[in-house]
C-alpha positions in Angstrom: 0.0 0.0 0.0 1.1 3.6 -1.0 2.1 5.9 2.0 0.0 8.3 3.2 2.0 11.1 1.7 1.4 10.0 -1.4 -2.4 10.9 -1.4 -4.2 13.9 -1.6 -7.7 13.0 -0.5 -7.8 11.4 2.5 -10.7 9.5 2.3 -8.9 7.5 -0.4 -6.5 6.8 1.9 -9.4 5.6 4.8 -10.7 3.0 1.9 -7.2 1.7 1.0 -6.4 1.1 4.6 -10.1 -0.7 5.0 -9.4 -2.4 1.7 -5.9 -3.4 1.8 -5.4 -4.3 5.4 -6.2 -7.3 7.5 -9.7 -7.5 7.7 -9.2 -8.3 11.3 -7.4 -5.3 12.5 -9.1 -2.9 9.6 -12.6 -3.3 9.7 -14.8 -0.1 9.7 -15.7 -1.7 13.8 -12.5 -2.3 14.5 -11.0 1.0 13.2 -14.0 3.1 15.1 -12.9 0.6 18.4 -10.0 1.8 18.6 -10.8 5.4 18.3 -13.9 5.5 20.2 -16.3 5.9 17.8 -19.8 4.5 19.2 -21.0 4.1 15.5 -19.3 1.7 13.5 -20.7 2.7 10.5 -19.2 6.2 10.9 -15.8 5.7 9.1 -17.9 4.1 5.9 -19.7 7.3 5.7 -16.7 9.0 6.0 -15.3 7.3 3.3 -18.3 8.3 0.9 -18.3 11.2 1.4 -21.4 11.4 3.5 -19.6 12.9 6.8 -16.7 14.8 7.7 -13.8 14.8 10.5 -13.5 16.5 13.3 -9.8 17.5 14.4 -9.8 15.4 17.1 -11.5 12.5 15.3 -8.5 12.5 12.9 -6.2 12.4 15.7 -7.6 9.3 17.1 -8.8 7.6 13.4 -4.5 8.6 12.1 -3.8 6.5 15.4 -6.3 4.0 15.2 -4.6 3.0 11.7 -1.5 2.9 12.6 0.0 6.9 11.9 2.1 8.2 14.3 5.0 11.1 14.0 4.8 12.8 10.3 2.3 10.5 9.1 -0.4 11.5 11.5 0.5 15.4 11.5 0.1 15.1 7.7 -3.0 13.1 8.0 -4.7 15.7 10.1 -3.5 18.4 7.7 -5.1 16.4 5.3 -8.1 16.1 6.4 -8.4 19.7 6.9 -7.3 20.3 3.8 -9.8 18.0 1.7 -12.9 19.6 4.3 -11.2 23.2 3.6 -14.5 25.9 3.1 -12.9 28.6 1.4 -10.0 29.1 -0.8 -7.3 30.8 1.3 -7.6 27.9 3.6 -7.5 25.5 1.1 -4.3 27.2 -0.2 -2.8 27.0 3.5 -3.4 23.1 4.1 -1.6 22.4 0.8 1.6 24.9 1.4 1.4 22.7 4.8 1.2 19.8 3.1 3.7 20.0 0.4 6.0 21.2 2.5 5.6 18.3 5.0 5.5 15.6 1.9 8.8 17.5 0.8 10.1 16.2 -2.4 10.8 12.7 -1.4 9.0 9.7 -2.7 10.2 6.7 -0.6 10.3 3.0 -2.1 9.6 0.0 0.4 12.4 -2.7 0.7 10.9 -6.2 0.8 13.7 -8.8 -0.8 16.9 -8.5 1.0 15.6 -6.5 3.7 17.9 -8.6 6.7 20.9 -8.7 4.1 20.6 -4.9 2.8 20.7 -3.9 7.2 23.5 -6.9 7.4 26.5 -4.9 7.7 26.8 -1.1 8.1 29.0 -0.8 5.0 26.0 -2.1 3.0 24.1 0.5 2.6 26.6 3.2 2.6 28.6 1.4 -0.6 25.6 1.6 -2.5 25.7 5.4 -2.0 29.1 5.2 -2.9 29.3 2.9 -6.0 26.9 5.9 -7.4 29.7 8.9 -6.9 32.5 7.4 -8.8 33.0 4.7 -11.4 35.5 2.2 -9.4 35.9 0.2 -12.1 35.7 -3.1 -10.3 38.4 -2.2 -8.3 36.9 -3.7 -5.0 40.7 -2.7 -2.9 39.8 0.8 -4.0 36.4 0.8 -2.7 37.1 -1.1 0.3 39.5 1.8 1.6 36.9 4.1 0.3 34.8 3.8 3.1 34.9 4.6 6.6 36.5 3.1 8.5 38.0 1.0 5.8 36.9 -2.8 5.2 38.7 -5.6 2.9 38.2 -6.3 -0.4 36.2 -9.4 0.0 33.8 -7.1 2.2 33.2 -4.6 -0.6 33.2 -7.1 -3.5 30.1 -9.2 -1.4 28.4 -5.9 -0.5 27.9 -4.8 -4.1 26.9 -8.6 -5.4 24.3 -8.6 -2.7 23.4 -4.9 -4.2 23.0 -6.1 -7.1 21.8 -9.4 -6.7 18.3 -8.0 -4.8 18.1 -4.9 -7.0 19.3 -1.6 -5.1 21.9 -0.8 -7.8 22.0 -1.9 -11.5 24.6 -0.7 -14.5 22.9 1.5 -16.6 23.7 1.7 -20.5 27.6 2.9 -19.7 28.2 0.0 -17.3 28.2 2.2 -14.2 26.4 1.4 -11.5 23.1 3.7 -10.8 20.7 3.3 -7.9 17.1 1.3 -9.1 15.7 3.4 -6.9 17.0 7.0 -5.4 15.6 6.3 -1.8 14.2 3.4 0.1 12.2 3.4 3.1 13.1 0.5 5.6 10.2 0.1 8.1 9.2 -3.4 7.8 7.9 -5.0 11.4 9.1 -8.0 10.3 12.6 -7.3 10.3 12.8 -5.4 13.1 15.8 -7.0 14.7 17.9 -6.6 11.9 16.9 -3.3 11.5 17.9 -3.2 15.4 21.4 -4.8 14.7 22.0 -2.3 12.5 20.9 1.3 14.4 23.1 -0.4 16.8 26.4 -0.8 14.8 26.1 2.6 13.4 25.9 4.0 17.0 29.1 2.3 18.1 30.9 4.0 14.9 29.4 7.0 15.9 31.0 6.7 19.2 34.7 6.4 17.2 33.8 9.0 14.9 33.4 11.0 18.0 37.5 10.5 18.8 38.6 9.9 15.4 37.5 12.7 13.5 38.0 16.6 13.5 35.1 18.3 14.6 34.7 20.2 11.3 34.2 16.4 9.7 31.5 15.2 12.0 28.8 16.8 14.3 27.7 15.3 18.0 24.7 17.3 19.7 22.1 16.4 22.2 19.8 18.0 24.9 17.9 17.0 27.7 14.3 18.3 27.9 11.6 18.1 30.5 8.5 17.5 27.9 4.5 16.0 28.4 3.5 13.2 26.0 1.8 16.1 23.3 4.6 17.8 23.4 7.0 14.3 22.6 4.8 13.6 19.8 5.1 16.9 18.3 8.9 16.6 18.7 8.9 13.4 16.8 7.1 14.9 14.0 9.4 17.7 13.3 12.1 15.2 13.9 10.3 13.4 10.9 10.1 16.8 9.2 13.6 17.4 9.2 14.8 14.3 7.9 12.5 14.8 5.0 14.3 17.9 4.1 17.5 16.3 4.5 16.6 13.9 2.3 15.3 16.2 -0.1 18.3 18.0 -0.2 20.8 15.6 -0.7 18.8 13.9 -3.8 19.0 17.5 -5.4 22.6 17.6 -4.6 24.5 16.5 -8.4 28.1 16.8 -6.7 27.7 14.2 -4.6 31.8 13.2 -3.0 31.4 11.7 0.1 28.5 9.4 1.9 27.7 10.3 5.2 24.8 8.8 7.8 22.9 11.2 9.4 21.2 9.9 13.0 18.8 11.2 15.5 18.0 9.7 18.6 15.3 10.3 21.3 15.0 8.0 23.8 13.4 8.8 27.9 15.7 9.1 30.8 12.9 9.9 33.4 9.4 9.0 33.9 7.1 10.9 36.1 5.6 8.9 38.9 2.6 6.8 37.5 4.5 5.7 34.6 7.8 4.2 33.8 9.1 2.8 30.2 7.2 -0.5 30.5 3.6 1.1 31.9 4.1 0.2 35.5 3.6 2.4 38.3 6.7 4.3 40.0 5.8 4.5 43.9 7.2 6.2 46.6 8.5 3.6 49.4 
């Protein structure tokens, strides 16, 4: 199924999700459930045509199917923007929305997922393989990266590439990307998605001693936040790495591959709630 980015009308989007989905979890009664609609015919009319949104609603219908961070702030901008009454507001929503869409259409991995994320140097060589012809010369791109790896490394990186389609050789016999961005969230493969976050976080750390500080950037803050105010954060987290993104596929002078990571993660809980929902108590 497309992403919700990639629609303009969300009620298409509601019928897709109904349609496509696991008739289980995506019902019209299970959907309404799960946001507390008493009518479970509500979301059908929805769909129709035959009633609108409120704000709130879309809150809890985006999070009832599954939106959460950029997804649901652009499916509530969405919705206002399809129930929009008058023209200047319609011309708002969709400034809103292009400029949370960005420019970056997003291509799900499903072969090779766990051996794309099974070495860090996988994905960043088929960034590379796309700067400069290496003529075969897997040495050469072995020392390319950083930090370096061996030559049977990079020669089974780009075969595996290859070999599940994320770069081909177009009509000059260079090698091309099939597809100029890929999006990795696939619940399946969560561990070796896992596996991965964590070995780029331990070369983070030696970047952190290795490299000058005009070659690599460390920042972080500590914040004091409620749980609106989190989700808000996430979503211009999600923002941002769209215009990253966006940016670096308009770039056409492309010399070096670099990996770009956020994290947020709690450190405190208030009492009442703690990381795994259990209650904090004073003894």
């Amino acid at each position: 199924m497309k992403s919700v980015f990639e629609y303009d009308n969300y009620r298409e989007y509601l019928k897709d999700v109904h349609d496509s989905g696991n008739r289980a979890s995506f019902s019209w009664r299970a959907i309404a459930m799960r946001a507390k609609i008493s009518n479970p015919n509500f979301l059908r009319q929805v769909m129709l045509g035959e009633r609108n949104l409120s704000e709130k609603k879309a809150d809890t219908v985006g999070m009832a199917i599954g939106l959460q961070g950029a997804e649901l702030e652009f499916w509530i901008l969405l919705v206002k923007y399809c129930q929009a009454d008058t023209d200047a507001a319609c011309k708002h929503y969709k400034q809103e929305l292009a400029q949370l869409r960005g420019h970056v259409y997003l291509t799900q991995i499903s072969e090779g997922f766990s051996e794309y994320y099974g070495h860090w140097y996988i994905p960043a060589i088929r960034e590379l393989v796309t700067l400069y012809d290496f003529h075969d010369d897997y040495l050469l791109l072995a020392k390319s990266l950083y930090p370096p790896i061996t030559e049977t490394e990079a020669k089974s990186a780009v075969q595996v590439l290859a070999r599940y389609h994320f770069i081909q050789k177009d009509k000059n016999g260079r090698w091309v990307e099939s597809h100029r961005a890929l999006r990795s969230g696939c619940p399946a493969q969560h561990k070796a998605l896992i596996r991965y976050h964590r070995d780029m976080l331990e070369k983070a750390a030696e970047a952190m001693f290795a490299l000058d500080k005009d070659k690599r950037f460390v920042g972080g803050m500590t914040l004091g936040v409620s749980k609106e105010c989190f989700r808000k954060i996430l979503a211009e987290v999600e923002k941002f790495k769209n215009r990253v993104a966006t940016l670096a596929l308009n770039d056409s002078k492309g010399d070096r591959v670099i990996q770009v990571a956020l994290q947020i993660f709690p450190t405190g809980f208030s009492p009442g709630e703690t990381s795994k929902g259990e209650n904090i108590t004073k003894k």
